[in-house]
C-alpha positions in Angstrom: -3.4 -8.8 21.7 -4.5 -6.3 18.8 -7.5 -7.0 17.5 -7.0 -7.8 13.6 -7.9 -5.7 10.8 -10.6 -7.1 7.8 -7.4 -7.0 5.2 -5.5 -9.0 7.9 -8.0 -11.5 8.2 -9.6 -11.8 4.3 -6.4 -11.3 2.2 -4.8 -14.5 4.2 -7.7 -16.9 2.9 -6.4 -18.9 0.1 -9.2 -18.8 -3.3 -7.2 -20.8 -5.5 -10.4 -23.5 -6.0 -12.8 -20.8 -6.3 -11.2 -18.3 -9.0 -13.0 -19.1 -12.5 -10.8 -18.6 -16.3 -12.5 -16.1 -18.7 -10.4 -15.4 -21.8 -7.4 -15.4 -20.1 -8.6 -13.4 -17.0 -9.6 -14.4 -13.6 -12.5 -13.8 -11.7 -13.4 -14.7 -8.0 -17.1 -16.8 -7.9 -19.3 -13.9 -6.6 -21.6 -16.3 -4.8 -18.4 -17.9 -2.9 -17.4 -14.7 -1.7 -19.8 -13.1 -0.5 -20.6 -16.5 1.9 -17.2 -16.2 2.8 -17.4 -12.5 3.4 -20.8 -12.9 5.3 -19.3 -15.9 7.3 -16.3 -13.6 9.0 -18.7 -10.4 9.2 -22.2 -11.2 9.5 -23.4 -7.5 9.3 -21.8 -7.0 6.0 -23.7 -5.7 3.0 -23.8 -4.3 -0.5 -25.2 -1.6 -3.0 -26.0 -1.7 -6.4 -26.2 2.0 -7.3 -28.7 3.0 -10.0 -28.5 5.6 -12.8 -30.7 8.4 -13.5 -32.9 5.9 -15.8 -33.8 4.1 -12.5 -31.6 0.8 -13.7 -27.9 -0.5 -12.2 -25.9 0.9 -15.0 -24.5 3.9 -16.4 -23.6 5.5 -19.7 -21.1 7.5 -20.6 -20.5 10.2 -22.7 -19.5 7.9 -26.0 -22.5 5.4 -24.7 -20.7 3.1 -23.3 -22.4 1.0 -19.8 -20.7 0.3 -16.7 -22.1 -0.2 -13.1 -20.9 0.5 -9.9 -21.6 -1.3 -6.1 -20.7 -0.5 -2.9 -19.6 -3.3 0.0 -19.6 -2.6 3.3 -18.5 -4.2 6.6 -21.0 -2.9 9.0 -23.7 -0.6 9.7 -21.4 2.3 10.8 -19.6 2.9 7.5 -16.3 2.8 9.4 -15.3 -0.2 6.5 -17.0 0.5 3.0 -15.8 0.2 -0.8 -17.6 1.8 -3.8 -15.9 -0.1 -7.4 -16.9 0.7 -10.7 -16.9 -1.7 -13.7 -17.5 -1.4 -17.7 -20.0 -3.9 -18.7 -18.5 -6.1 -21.4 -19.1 -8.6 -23.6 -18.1 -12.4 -24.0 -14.6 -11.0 -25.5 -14.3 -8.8 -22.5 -15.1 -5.5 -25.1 -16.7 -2.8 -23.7 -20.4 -2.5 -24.5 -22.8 0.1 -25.8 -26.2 -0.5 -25.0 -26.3 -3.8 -22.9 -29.0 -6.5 -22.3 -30.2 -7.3 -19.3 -28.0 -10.3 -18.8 -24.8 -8.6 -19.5 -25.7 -5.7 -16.8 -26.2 -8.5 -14.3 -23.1 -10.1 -15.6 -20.7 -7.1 -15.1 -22.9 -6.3 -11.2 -21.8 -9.7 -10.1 -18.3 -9.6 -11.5 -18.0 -5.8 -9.6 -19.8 -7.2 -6.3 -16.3 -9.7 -6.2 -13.8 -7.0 -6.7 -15.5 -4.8 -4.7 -14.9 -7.3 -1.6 -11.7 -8.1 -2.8 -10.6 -4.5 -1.7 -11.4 -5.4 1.8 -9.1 -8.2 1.1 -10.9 -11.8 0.1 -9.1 -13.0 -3.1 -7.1 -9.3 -4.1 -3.6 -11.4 -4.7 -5.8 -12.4 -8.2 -6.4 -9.0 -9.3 -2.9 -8.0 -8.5 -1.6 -10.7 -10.6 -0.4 -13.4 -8.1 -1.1 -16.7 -7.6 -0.9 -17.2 -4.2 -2.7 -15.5 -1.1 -0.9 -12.7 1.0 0.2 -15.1 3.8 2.5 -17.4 1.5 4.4 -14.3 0.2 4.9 -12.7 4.0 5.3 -16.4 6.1 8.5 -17.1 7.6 9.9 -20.3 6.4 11.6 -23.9 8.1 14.5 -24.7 6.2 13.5 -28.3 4.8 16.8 -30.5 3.7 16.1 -31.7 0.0 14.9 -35.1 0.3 15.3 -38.0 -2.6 12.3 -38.0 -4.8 9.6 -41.2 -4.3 9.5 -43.0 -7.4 5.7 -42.7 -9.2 3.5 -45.0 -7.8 -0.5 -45.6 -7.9 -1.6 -44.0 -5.2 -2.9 -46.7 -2.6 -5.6 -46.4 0.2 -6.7 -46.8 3.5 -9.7 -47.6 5.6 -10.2 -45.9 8.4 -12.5 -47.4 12.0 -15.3 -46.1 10.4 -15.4 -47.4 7.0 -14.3 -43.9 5.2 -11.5 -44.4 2.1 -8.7 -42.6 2.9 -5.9 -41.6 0.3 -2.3 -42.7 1.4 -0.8 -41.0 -1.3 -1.2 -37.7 -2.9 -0.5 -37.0 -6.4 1.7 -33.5 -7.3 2.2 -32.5 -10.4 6.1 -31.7 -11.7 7.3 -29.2 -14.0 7.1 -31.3 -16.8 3.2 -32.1 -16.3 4.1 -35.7 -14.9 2.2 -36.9 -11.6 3.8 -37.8 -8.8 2.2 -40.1 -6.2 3.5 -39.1 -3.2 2.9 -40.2 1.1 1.6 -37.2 2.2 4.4 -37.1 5.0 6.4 -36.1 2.2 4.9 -33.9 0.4 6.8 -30.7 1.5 10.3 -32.6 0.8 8.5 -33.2 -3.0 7.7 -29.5 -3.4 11.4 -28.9 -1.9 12.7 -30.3 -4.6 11.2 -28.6 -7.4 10.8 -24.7 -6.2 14.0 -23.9 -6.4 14.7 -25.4 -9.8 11.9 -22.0 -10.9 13.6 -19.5 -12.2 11.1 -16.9 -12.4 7.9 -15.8 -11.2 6.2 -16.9 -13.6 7.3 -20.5 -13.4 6.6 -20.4 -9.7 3.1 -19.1 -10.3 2.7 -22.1 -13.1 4.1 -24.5 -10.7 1.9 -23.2 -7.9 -1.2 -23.2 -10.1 -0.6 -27.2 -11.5 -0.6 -28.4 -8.0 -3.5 -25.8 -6.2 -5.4 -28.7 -5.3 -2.8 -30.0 -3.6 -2.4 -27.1 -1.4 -5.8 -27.0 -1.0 -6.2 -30.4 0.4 -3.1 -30.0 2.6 -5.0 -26.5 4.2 -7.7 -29.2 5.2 -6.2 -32.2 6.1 -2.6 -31.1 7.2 -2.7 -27.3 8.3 1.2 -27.6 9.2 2.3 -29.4 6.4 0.5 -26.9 4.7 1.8 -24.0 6.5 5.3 -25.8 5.4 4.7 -25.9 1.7 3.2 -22.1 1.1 6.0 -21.1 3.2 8.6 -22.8 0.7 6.7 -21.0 -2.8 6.9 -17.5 0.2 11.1 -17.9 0.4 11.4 -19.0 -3.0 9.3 -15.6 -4.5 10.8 -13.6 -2.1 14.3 -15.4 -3.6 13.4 -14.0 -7.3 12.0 -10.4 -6.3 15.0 -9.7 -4.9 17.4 -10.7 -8.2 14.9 -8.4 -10.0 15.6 -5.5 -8.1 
């Protein structure tokens, strides 16, 4: 069996709980991925280069700062990315002249995209909503199943004491909650993807119910692997109209 590549492994991890809203842009938490990078390659490591005044920034020729860091996967520089960033502001506006807590701002923001060119998180920068493995999966055909009318969702107590949820609750397209079994979840989610009719609708419908994917990837890896699979087909569905 081939070994797998870093992109292979990191672009499959799904950071939907970890991404962070600025403006209207998203950003991947620095500190998240770079445990999560470390975690998968322990020998991996990264440069914040300096400029000739001996500080992690650079100016160009109008006076304008950005910085520039380098990740790498091991000591033998077969796997290593160098990414640039301007610095900005809280408006995301260039900068002339930084402080101090703007040039850290702008080394931690390029720190992120920097590993997200080995992989972790790059579906964010290239403007999707959902990790490399839900747009590539093969999909089960699931048969449409009636939708549970909205209920509160009970609980159950397992040997030990711990509360466990019997219900789920998924968001619709309209905002409303649905309190759903979690055996049938995927059948909920059936019913609503292919009522999207465009990529952006999927995305928003995706993005309403993240924690719910997220919990499934913990607590149901198969049902899980079912429901990305469904948003996979269903994208793939609406690419192809489009071209």
């Amino acid at each position: 069996m081939t070994e797998k590549t870093p992109w292979e492994v990191l672009s499959r991890i799904d950071v939907a709980d970890k991404i962070e809203k600025k403006n209207g842009l998203s950003y991947l938490s620095w500190a998240w991925a770079w445990g999560k990078l470390k975690e998968h390659y322990p020998h991996a490591w990264f440069r914040k280069h300096e400029g000739a005044s001996g500080y992690p920034y650079f100016m160009d020729v109008q006076g304008y700062a950005f910085v520039r860091v380098t990740v790498g996967l091991d000591r033998n520089g077969d796997h290593e990315v160098t990414e640039s960033l301007p610095v900005l502001d809280h408006r995301n506006k260039p900068i002339q002249g930084p402080n101090a807590f703007e040039v850290n701002n702008a080394l931690q923001r390029c720190l992120a995209k920097a590993i997200a060119y080995h992989g972790l998180g790059h579906y964010i920068y290239a403007g999707e909503d959902m990790p490399q493995d839900a747009q590539e999966e093969a999909v089960e055909s699931v048969k449409p199943a009636p939708l549970p009318t909205p209920t509160p969702a009970p609980t159950t107590r397992s040997g030990d004491g711990h509360i466990e949820p019997a219900a789920i609750g998924v968001t619709a397209l309209d905002g409303s909650i649905l309190s759903t079994p979690l055996g049938t979840v995927a059948e909920v989610f059936t019913q609503f993807i292919p009522t999207c009719t465009s990529e952006d609708m999927l995305n928003g419908f995706y993005a309403k119910n993240r924690t719910v994917v997220a919990y499934l990837k913990d607590n149901d890896p198969e049902l899980h692997k079912k429901v990305v699979g469904q948003f996979a087909a269903r994208k793939a569905e609406l690419k192809a109209t489009k071209a």
